[in-house]
Every structure is written in C-alpha cells, then in structure tokens.
C-alpha positions, 0 to 999 in steps of 0.5 A: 512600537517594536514590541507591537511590530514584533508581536504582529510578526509572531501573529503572522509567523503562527497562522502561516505556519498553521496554513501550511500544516493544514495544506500539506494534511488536507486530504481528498475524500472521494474514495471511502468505503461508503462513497464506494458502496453506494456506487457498487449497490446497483450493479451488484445488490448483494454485496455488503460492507466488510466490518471490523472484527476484533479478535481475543488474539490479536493486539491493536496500535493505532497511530504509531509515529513512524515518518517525519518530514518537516511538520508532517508525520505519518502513521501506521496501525499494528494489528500482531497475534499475541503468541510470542512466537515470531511471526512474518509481517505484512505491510498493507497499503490502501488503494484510491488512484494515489490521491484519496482513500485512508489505511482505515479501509483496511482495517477488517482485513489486517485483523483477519490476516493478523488472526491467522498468525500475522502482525499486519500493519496499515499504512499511511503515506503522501498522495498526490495531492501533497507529494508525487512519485516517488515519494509515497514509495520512499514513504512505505519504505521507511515503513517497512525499515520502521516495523523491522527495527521495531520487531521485538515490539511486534514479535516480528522474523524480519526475514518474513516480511510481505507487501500487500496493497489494493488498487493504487496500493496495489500498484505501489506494493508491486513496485516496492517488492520488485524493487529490493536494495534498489537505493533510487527508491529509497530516503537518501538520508535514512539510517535506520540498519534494517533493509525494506526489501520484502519476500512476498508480494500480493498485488490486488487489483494494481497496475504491472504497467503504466502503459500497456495494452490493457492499461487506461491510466490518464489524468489520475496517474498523472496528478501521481507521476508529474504529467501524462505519458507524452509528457514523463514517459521515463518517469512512466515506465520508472514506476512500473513494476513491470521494469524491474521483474527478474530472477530476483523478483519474490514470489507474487500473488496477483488478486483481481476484478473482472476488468483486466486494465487493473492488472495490465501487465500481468500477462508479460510479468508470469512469462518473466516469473515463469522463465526464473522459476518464481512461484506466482498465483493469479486469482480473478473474481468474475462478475466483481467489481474493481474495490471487491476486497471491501465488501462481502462476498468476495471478502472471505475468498480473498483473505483465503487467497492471500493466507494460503499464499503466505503460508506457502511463501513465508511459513513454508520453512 
C-alpha cells in the first residue's frame, strides 16, 4: 500500500514538473517573419523576405547553453568569421513588443555582419509572458559576460564588443548599452570575471523613452514593466535609456521606420550625446514600415549602416 501511495506521488511529482517546464517555455507566436509579412504585403508590395545566406567564411553554432534559471535554459546562436584574427563581437537581440518573436529573425543579418568580419550572436532571452522587467536585460547581460568568457572560442577582442536590437530589442539594446557597470541590472549571484559592458550601440527601431511625447506604448509595455504608467511610472522611466545617457554613454547608431513614436526619445538623447562629444548616427528610411530590417528592400541599406558604424566605432584602432 505505501509502495502504491508512493509511486502515485512520483506520478504526480513528474507531470507537475512536466507542466511547469511547459509553462515557463510556452511562447507567443504572434510576431514571425511570415505573420509580419502578410501584414506589410498591401501597403508595401515590393518587399521581400530576407533569407538566409550561408557564407564559406563564416562558422555556424546554434543552440549554445549560455543561462540556467531552474529548469529553464537559454540559448544563443554564434555566427564568427573564420579568420583567426580577433574580431569584435555584436550581440543581437530580436524585436516582438517584449512578449513574441524568436533570436531565429535575425539569422540573415548575424550572417551578413559576421561576413564583414564580425562574431555575431542571436539572443535568446524571457519575455513577458514568463518573466518581466528586468529580467530579459539580466538575461542578455549574462550573454554578453558569456560570449566574453568564451571568446578564444569565437576569436573574440572582448574590448569590442557591440549591442544590436531591433524594435523591443531595440529597446532593450539602448538600455543595456547605457547601462554599463550599472550592478542593478545585472544577476546579483553571477561570477563570471568579465564585465557586460558594451562599446557601441545600434538601436533599430526602439524606444529611448517609455513616456515621452512621441512614445505610444500601452498594454504591451505594460504586460513587460508590471503595469501601466500610472501604475509603476518609477519602473517606467527605470527601463528607459533616456535615464542614463551620459558623458559615458558609447557611441549610438539609431535606425529607423517612418514612424518617429519608435524612437521617442531620439531627439533629447543627441542633445545629451551631442553636449559629451559622443559620436551618433541616426539613419531614417521614409515610407518603410516599423520591422523594415526584415525584408528587402531596406536590408542592404541597413547591414551597410550598421557595418559603416562599426568599422568607424570598433575597427577605428
């Protein structure tokens, strides 16, 4: 009779464990490269997926262990040149209003940068329908310290080291840039030796501020920051990088739609860089829709903007 009592209990143990894994990894689906597609088609009949492309150069990881929390584990893809000459690094990180979306988006473009003599890494991290602000930043953080402490691995300066994100990421990657040696943001418990800060930032199509003439953020960025303005506005202006511009802000590449509520904040934050002497670069495509860095033809002009950029910020020395 105990042993029954007890093998129902394993029973039980098992499945609960089963659902919850299943809980914390269920992802929403709603932005994909496809679904975003047939939105833009209409308005915008000319545009085209952006494959990928497998370069002779360039050495492909998928899926490698970088974060544990618990059960969950978080995965990154390497894309690095095969020269064994040092290269700088760029860590990109997927858009999808902090709750959808896949570091799979950006396959094509950590392909082509990592072509131009780059290691480029796709990011997975927590959305919000798992965890909220700040986890997803702690997440890309340990990321960062995670390609450094690898960085014989992937032929890696880690004294060059960019953040790239597009949209939410695009967000998320202005924050993490501006936010160097700032411990709030960062896993109390890490012991990897290397710092996450970064020396170059290109925001696509992100928010500088949460609240902000320009900005339209509602319900979605309050699924991400634990309530609507009214409600956390501390936690609000906490996970804007507008907050923590300053004289030790590196330099910034801003890439954006024609719809300047993406990139509220853009106007205060060059005043601020402008007044430190910090290089800056702001490239807008007219008549382009808000996910533009996913189709031609607007994929060319960007991978050019952003390489330009970091030629001039990373390989200057």
């Amino acid at each position: 009779m105990k042993i029954k009592k007890l093998h129902i209990t394993i029973i039980l143990l098992a499945l609960l464990t089963t659902t919850q894994a299943q809980i914390i990894i269920d992802k929403d689906t709603s932005y994909t490269v496809n679904s975003t597609y047939k939105k833009y088609i209409k308005k915008f009949p000319q545009i085209e997926i952006v494959k990928p492309k497998y370069f002779e150069n360039v050495i492909e990881k998928k899926d490698v262990l970088y974060k544990e929390i618990g059960t969950r584990k978080l995965y990154l893809d390497a894309f690095y040149h095969k020269s064994e000459n040092l290269k700088p690094a760029v860590i990109l990180l997927h858009g999808g209003g902090w709750k959808s979306g896949d570091k799979s988006m950006l396959i094509p473009m950590a392909q082509y940068i990592a072509n131009k003599g780059y290691a480029c890494f796709t990011v997975e991290y927590r959305l919000s329908t798992e965890a909220s602000f700040p986890a997803s930043i702690f997440d890309v953080k340990k990321a960062i310290k995670y390609v450094k402490e690898n960085a014989k691995v992937y032929n890696i300066d880690t004294a060059k080291v960019a953040v790239l994100g597009c949209s939410s990421g695009g967000q998320m990657t202005a924050l993490i840039g501006t936010t160097n040696y700032n411990h709030n943001f960062e896993d109390k418990d890490d012991t990897l030796k290397h710092t996450s800060a970064v020396q170059a930032i290109i925001d696509i199509d992100g928010v500088l501020a949460f609240k902000h003439p320009d900005s339209q953020e509602g319900e979605v960025a309050s699924l991400w920051l634990g309530g609507s303005f009214e409600e956390e506005p501390n936690i609000w202006n906490q996970a804007s990088a507008l907050t923590y511009i300053d004289k030790n802000t590196p330099p910034i590449l801003l890439i954006g739609s024609q719809y300047p509520r993406f990139l509220a904040g853009k106007k205060e934050a060059i005043e601020i860089l402008n007044n430190y002497e910090i290089y800056n670069q702001v490239e807008i495509f007219q008549d382009s829709p808000h996910s533009f860095w996913l189709f031609h033809p607007w994929f060319n002009d960007t991978i050019n903007y952003i390489t330009t950029f970091l030629n001039k910020t990373l390989i200057k020395n």
